[in-house]
C-alpha positions, 0 to 999 in steps of 0.5 A: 647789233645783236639781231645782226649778229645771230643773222649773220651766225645762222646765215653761216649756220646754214651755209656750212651745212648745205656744203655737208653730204647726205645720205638717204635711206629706202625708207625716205629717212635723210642723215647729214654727214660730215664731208671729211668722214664719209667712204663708199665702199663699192667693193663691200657694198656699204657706205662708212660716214660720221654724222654732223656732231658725232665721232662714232663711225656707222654704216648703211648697205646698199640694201637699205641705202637709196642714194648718196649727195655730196657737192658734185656727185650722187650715188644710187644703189639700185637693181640693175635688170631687176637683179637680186642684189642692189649695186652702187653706181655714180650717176653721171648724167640723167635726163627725163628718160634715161641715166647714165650710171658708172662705177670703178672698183679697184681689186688688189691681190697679194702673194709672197712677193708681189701685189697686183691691181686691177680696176674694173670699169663699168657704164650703164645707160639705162631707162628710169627703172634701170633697165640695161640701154646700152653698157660698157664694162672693162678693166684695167690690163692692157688687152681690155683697156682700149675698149676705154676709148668708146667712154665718150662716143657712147655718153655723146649718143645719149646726152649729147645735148646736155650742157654741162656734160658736153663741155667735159665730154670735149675736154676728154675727147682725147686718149682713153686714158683721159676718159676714165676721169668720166668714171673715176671722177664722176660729177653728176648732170641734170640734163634737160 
C-alpha cells in the first residue's frame, strides 16, 4: 500500500510538472516556471516569470533567451535577416525547411483627454536560419487592416499540408477579422 502511494504521488508529481512552461536560454540552460507567473513582453523584449517553488519575479531578454514552451504555443527569439537585435516571434507552424513565425504588439498612446491603440501585426515565412521567405505586416486602423484578409492564403501556400493547421486555417477561412486569432492565439504545429 505504501509503494502505491509514493507511485501514485510521483506519478502526479510528474504530471503537474509536464503542464509547467519552460524557458531555454542560448546557452542550453532550461528553467521551469509556473504557468500563472509568466508574461512575454514583445514590446520590451524580455520575458517576466516565477520559477516552480519561488515567489520572486526574474527576467531574461530576448538577447540571452532562446525560446519559450508552454502547453500550446513556443516563442523563439531570433535574428530575422541576420539583423543586429533578437526579436521575439510565436512560431506557428514549422516544417523540415520553412517556419511560419508571427507576432501582435499592441501600442497604447495617451494625451490629456484621450488614449489610443494600435496593434501591430506581423508574419514571416522563413528558411531555418530565419531568413525572410515571404512576410506580411499590418496594423490595426481601418486603412491598413484589410491586408489582414491574405493571413490564411498565405499560411495555406506554405503549410497547406500540415494537419493540424489546415483544420484551423478552414475554420478562419472567413472575414479578416477572424484570421487574426492566427496570430493573436497562435497554437504551435510540427508539420511533416
Amino acid at each position: 500500500m505504501r509503494t502505491c502511494m509514493l507511485l501514485l504521488l510521483c506519478l502526479c508529481g510528474c504530471m503537474s510538472h509536464g503542464q509547467n512552461t519552460v524557458i531555454y536560454d542560448k546557452q542550453g540552460n532550461k528553467k521551469i516556471v509556473r504557468d500563472d507567473a509568466i508574461e512575454i513582453i514583445l514590446l520590451d523584449k524580455r520575458v517576466s516569470y516565477k520559477e516552480v517553488g519561488k515567489t520572486w519575479e526574474k527576467y531574461i531578454t530576448f538577447k540571452d533567451l532562446d525560446r519559450v514552451e508552454t502547453e500550446t504555443s513556443v516563442l523563439r527569439s531570433v535574428r530575422l535577416d541576420h539583423k543586429k537585435k533578437d526579436e521575439g516571434f510565436y512560431v506557428l507552424a514549422e516544417t523540415a525547411d520553412r517556419i511560419c513565425l508571427v507576432r501582435a504588439i499592441e501600442v497604447t498612446s495617451s494625451g490629456r483627454r484621450f488614449s489610443s491603440s494600435i496593434t501591430y501585426y506581423s508574419l514571416f515565412i522563413t528558411d531555418k536560419q530565419y531568413n525572410t521567405i515571404e512576410s506580411l505586416e499590418f496594423n490595426s486602423l481601418p486603412k491598413d487592416i484589410v491586408k489582414g484578409s491574405g493571413i490564411v492564403s498565405l499560411i495555406r501556400k506554405y503549410f497547406g499540408n500540415c494537419p493540424g493547421l489546415a483544420e484551423r486555417l478552414n475554420a478562419l477561412a472567413g472575414p479578416y477579422e477572424s484570421q487574426l486569432n492566427l496570430i493573436t492565439s497562435p497554437v504551435y504545429n510540427v508539420c511533416k
